[in-house]
N, C-alpha and C positions, 0 to 999 in steps of 0.2 A: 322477564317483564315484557317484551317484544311480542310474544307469544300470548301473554293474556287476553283474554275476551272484554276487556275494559278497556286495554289499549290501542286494540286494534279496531273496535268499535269507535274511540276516540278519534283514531288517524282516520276514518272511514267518513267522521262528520265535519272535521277540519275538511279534508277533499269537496266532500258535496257544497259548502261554503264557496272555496275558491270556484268551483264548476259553477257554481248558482250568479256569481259575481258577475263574471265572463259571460253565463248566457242574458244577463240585463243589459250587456253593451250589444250583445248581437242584435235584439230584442227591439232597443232604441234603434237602429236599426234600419229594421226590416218594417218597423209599421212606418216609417215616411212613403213604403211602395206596397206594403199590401195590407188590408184587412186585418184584425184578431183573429179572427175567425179562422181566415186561410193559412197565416202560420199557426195556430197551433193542428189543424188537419196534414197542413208541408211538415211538421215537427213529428208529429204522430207516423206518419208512413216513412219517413224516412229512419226513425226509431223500429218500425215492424220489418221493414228493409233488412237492416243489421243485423237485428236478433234472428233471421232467418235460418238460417247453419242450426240453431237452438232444435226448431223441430225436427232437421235432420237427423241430429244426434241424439237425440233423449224424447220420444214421445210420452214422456212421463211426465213432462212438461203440463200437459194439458189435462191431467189429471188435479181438479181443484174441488174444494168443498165446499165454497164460495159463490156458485158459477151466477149468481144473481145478482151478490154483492158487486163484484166483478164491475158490472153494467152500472151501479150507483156509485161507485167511486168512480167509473171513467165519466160518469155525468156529470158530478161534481169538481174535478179534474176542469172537465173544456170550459167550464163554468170561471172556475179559478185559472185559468190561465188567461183566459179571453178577457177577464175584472183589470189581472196584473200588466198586461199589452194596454188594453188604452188606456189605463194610469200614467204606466213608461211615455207614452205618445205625446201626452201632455204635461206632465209632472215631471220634475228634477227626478233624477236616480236615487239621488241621495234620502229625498224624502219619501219614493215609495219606499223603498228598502229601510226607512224608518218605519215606515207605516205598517209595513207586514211584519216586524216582529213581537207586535200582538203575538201573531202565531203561534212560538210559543209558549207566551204567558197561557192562552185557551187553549193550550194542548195538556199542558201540566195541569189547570184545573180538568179537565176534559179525562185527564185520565184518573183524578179523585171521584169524580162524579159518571163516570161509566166503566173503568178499569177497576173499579173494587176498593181503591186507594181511600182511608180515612181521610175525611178533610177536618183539618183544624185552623181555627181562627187566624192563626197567621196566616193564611194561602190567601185568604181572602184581604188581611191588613198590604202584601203584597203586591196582590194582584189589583189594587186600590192607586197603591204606586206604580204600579206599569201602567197604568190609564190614567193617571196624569200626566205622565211622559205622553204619552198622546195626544193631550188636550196642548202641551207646551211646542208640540211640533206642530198641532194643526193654528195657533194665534187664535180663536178667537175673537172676536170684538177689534183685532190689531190689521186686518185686512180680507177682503173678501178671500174665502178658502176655493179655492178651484174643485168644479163640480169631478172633475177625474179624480181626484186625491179618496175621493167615497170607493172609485174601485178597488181602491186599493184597501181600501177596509174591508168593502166584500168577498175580496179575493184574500185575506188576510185568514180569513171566519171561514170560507171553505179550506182552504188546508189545512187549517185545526181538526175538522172536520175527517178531511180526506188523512190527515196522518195517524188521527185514534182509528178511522179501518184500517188502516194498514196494520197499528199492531192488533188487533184482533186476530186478522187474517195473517201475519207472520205468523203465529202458534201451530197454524194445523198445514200451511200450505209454504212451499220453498219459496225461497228470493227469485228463482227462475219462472214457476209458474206464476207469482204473482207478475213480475213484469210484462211477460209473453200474454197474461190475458188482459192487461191493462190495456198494451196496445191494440189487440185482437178488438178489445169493445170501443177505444176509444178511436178508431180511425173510420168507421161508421159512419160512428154518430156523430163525427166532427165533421163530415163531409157532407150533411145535409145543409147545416146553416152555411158552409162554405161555397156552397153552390150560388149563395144571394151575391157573391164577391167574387165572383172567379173570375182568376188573371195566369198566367202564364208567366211566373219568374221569369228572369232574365239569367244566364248562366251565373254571373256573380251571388246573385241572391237562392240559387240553388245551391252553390257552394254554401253560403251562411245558413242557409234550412236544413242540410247535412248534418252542419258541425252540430247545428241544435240540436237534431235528430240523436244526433249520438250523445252530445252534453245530458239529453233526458233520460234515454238510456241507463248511464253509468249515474246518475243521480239514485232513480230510483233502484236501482241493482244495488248499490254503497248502502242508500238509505234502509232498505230494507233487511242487509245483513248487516248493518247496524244496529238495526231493530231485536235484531234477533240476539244479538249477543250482549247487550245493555237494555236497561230500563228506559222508557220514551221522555222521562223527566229529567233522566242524567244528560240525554244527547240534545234536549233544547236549546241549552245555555248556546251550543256551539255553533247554532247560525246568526249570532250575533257579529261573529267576525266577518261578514257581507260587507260592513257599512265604510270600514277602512278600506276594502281594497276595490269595492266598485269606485266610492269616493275618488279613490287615487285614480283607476280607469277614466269614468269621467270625467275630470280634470284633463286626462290627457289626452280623450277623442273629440272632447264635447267642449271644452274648457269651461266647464262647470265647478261652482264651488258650493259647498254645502253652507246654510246658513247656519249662523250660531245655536239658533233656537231647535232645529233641526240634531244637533252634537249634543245638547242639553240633553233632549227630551230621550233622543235614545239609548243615552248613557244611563238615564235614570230608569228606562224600559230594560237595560240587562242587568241592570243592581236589581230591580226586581225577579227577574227571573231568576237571577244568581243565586235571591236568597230563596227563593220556592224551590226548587231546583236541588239547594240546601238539605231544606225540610225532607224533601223526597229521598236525598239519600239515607240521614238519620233513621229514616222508619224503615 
């Protein structure tokens, strides 16, 4: 059982959860002293930093099939990371991390409608129910919505986006060369708009760009032989477990508490996924 490609995929998307949780506390953060922009360029080099030793030992590495796609995933990448930082900056944890699990409700349809996958009238009665877990976290009509809470929607819709390339690009290209060229385009081109905001961390805040660097790292690495060894609609469900444990985090750096409606809606957003999710394994 240990040894199964569905198990170890499993333990692979539980990890990338708790890592994801941890990097929204860092995240919170870091933007009270720099820029989106600048951490995710500090995140990105410090990620190319590590992985180093990689082209030492395997220049096979750099061997991709992709090498253009590459450059549109790391766009959309700094795109979606830079949406999810000033959301964090101004919005509770609890409710971006509500907010982004859209994700993946539009990665499971995402993968019926570009992965090949039939789609049948339930994906759509479901995914119906995950967006109004949405409409129940964002109130309506019950209090002005804070203009940040949209990044996190747009940042939500690009990694739907950026996880159906990835499994594209899992099929012909390894979990090593996908990572190493992610970085390779993404510390670029994050360095241009970073340039409008440049600061010089303070030693502390290089420590916490580190841990980032390497929390991205081992995300993508997990996520991507995850990918590879499980279907992208089975490992959805599992970044739901975000909302308890940044929840509890937050509480205890921030003393934040998440609002009721907030618990609601996102509970009703992984019933949904749970049952799509469902459907996708049946077939």
């Amino acid at each position: 059982m240990s040894k199964s490609p569905i198990f170890i995929a499993t333990t692979l998307a539980v990890v990338v959860s708790f890592l994801n949780a941890f990097d929204g506390i860092i995240v919170r953060i870091l933007t009270d002293e720099l820029h989106p922009f600048l951490i995710v360029f500090y995140r990105s080099l410090f990620g190319l930093i590590i992985i180093v030793p990689l082209f030492l030992k395997d220049r096979c590495v750099f061997i991709s099939r992709y090498k253009y796609l590459h450059f549109v995933r790391a766009f959309l990448k700094i795109c979606a990371l830079t949406s999810f930082f000033l959301a964090i900056n101004f919005v509770a944890l609890s409710d971006v991390t509500a907010i982004s699990f859209i994700t993946p409700i539009l990665i499971i349809l995402g993968s019926i409608l570009f992965l090949n996958e039939k789609p049948h009238r339930m994906h759509i009665l479901f995914a119906s129910i995950g967006f109004v877990g949405i409409i129940i976290i964002l109130k309506p009509g019950q209090s002005i919505i804070p203009l940040a809470i949209y990044w996190a929607v747009i940042g939500a819709v690009l990694s739907a986006f950026i996880q159906l390339i990835l499994k594209k690009m899992s099929s012909k290209d390894s979990s090593s060369t996908l990572v190493v060229w992610n970085l390779l385009c993404t510390v670029p081109l994050a360095f241009i708009p970073a340039c409008f905001f440049w600061v010089v961390p303070s030693f502390e805040l290089f420590i916490l760009l580190s841990i980032q660097g390497l929390i991205g790292v081992l995300n993508m690495a997990l996520m991507t032989k995850a990918m590879y060894l499980s279907d992208v609609s089975y490992l959805a469900p599992y970044d739901f477990l975000r909302l308890p444990i940044i929840s509890i985090l937050a509480f205890m750096f921030f003393d934040e508490t998440p609002e009721l409606s907030t618990l609601i809606g996102a509970l009703i957003i992984f019933m949904s996924s749970f049952l799509i999710s469902n459907l996708a394994k049946k077939k």
